[in-house]
C-alpha positions, 0 to 999 in steps of 0.5 A: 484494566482497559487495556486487558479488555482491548487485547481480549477484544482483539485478540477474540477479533483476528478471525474476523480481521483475516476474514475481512481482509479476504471479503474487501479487496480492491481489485486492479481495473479492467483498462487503463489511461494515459496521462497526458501532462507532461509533468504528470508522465515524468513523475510517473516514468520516476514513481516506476523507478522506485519499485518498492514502498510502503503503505501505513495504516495507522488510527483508532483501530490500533487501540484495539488492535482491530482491522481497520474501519470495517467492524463498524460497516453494517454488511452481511459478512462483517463479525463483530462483539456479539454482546453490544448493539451495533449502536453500542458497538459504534459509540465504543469504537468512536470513543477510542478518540478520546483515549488514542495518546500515542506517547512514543511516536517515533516516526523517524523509527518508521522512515529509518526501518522503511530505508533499511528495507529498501523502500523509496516511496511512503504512502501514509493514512491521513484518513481512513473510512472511520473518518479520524483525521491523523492531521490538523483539519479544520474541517472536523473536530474528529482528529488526533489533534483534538484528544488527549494528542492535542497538546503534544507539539507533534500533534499534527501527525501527518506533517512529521510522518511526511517530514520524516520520510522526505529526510529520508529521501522518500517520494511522499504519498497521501492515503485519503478515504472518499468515504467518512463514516463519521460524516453526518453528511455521508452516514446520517444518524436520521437512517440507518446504516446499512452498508459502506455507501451513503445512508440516505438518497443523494437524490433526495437531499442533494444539499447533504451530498453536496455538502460532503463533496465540498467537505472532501474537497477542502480536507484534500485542499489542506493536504496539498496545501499545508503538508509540503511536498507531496507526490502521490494522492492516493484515494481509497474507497472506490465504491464512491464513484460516478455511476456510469463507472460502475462495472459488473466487477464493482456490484460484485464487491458485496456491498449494493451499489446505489443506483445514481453517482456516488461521485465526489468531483475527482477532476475538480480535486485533481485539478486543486491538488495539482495546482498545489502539487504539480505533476501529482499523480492521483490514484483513483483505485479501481476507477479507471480513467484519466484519475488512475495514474496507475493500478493498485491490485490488493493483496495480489499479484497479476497473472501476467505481465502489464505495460502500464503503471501499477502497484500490488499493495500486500500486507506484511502480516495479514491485517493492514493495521497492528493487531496483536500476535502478529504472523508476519510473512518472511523476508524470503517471501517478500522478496520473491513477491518483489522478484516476481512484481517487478518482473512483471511491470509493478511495484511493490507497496508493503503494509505495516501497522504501527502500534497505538503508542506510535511505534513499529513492532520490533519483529517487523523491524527485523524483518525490514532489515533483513529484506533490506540486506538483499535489496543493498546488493542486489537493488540493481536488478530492481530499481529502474528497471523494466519488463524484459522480453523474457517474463520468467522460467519457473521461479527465475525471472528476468528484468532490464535496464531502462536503456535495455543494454543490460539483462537481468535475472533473478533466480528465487531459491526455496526457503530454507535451503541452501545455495546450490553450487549450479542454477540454471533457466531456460530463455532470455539467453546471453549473447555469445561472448557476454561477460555474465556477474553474480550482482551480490558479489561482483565476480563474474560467472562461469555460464553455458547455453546447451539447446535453450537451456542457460547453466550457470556454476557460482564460485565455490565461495559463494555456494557456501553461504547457506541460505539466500532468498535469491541470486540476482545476475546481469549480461 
């Protein structure tokens, strides 16, 4: 019977989660600085070789299948069940702790779908803006180690997802929420809550704040220290920052920003975490500044080409976390959005949920595979690669090896149709002379340059495949 009540939930609640999806963007910052460590720059330099990760929301909200963390937020353009009180509503997503047991977690099944697709680096959840832990803190009690979890020996999810991805040969990054909801020292049940921030003035009780501070400090302590290896602190929830980092752009995220620091002592963290983790890069979103080691920009792609370090972190289906009945974007869509990222400087960072029993749907599975079938063949143009003098040609794009020594382009075909027997750009043209391979199969391509226009005829084998989401070709 619960479980009907929570697909009926759910499934009364997918507007509201594509609807939240649209209204709680991160946008990319407006600069950009450099770091200066050395170990710092080289981990950086290597991140902006692997080009493709994956982002994994996973935690109360799967129990449901709700968007992640907001319908417990009090703003105005939040929807939720209209038949309980928002102090109900509260306690009724708070208590999916003591039911959240998810029995088959398999993240082995996540890191082998993550390689298959391609993908060289994890980002992973430890805690979302809800403030449920899915790792053995000993700050909080609210942790997936403290329900009906507890006494599985992988409990401590966070070690095993990250041990699993690391077998796996992937660069490991940690998603950490500034914000707990949960946090009696962030929303404190004396008030009410009326938006994402504090419930209270720091000003005013500056042992609350400083008490939550210490609180961040140790729960990321123990992630940089008893979890191995990590490469990424990833920081989610940038409207806690210091004041005078809030912008015209920040105040128009919806939520009132309050007129003094939200601020929890970055460069203290940062300078803990890298001891632990040296040459960690710490991804501040949206705070710009020397804890930005590179953009993350949500759910869309940049109009142009950038020269620093960034990311767009776009979902696989339209929520961020597993919601049921799905409509996840295809293959053919990710790899042109891959295409067009790397083309223009970034990475991409793709979203999936695991279910609440701790497995990947099979539909994203498949998905993965077959975006992955692409990249085994054509990965050249994407890994390692840089911004090209060239951007694009239409719905051609080009890249570069790092040495410049070899050009790339990628020609994305429409969905749906066949490969054509002739493509052609215009730009970025060949040296007089270049040898000119069709990546996928390695032969070498006839090509002519008429004006500034490049024509290429593919082997008549190859112009008989059917359909192909993008031909990818080196000079």
């Amino acid at each position: 019977m619960k479980r009907i009540v929570y697909l009926l939930l759910a499934l009364a609640l997918i507007p509201v989660a594509l609807c939240a999806q649209e209204n709680n963007l991160h946008h990319q910052s407006s600069t950009y600085q450099w770091p200066t460590d050395p170990q710092v720059k080289d981990k950086l330099d290597n991140w902006q070789d692997q080009k493709f990760g994956v982002l994994i929301h996973w935690g109360l909200y799967a129990v449901p299948g709700i968007i992640e963390s907001w319908q417990i937020c009090s703003e105005p353009w939040i929807e939720r069940d209209s038949t309980m009180t928002y102090d109900e509503y509260k306690k009724w997503y708070w208590d999916f702790s003591k039911v959240f047991n998810p029995v088959k977690f398999n993240p082995e099944q996540w890191a082998q779908a993550a390689k298959d697709a391609g993908m060289k680096y994890v980002v992973f959840t430890t805690k979302h803006h809800d403030g449920f832990c899915m790792f053995d803190t000993k700050q909080t009690d609210f942790k997936i180690t403290n329900g009906p979890f507890a006494s599985n020996p992988r409990a401590d999810v966070a070690k095993y997802v990250f041990h699993a991805f690391r077998d796996q040969g992937f660069m490991i990054g940690a998603y950490f929420s500034k914000p707990d909801w949960h946090s009696q020292d962030f929303w404190w049940s004396k008030y009410a809550t009326p938006d994402r921030n504090t419930n209270y003035d720091i000003r005013k009780y500056p042992w609350k704040w400083n008490r939550f501070k210490q609180f961040t400090y140790n729960q990321i302590s123990e992630l940089m220290n008893n979890y191995g290896s990590i490469d990424l602190l990833w920081l989610d929830g940038g409207w806690v920052r210091p004041l005078e980092t809030v912008t015209d752009e920040v105040r128009s995220w919806g939520a009132a920003i309050p007129a003094w620091n939200q601020e929890v002592d970055i460069p203290r963290i940062a300078a803990m975490a890298r001891k632990a983790q040296p040459g960690l890069l710490v991804v501040d979103r949206t705070v710009a500044g020397p804890y930005e080691n590179y953009q993350t920009p949500e759910q869309t792609i940049p109009d142009k080409a950038l020269d620093h370090p960034w990311e767009s972190c776009i979902t696989l289906g339209n929520a961020w976390g597993w919601v049921p009945n799905e409509q996840y974007k295809s293959p053919t869509k990710v790899i042109h959005k891959l295409i067009e990222i790397v083309a223009k400087g970034g990475s991409l960072l793709l979203g999936v949920g695991p279910r609440a029993d701790g497995t990947v749907e099979l539909a994203e599975v498949k998905i993965l595979k077959q975006i992955g079938d692409w990249m085994k063949i054509n990965g050249q143009a994407i890994y390692g690669t840089r911004i090209s003098s060239v951007l694009r040609d239409g719905n051609t794009f080009f890249t570069q090896s790092k040495d410049g020594k070899t050009q790339y382009a990628l020609v994305c075909l429409p969905e749906g149709q066949s490969v054509p027997k002739t493509v052609e750009w215009k730009g970025n043209l060949p040296k007089k002379g270049a040898k000119m391979i069709l990546i996928s199969s390695g032969t070498k391509v006839k090509w002519t340059v008429v004006g500034n226009t490049v024509k290429v005829t593919l082997p008549a084998s190859f112009s008989k495949k059917g359909e192909y989401p993008a031909l990818a070709f080196a000079f």
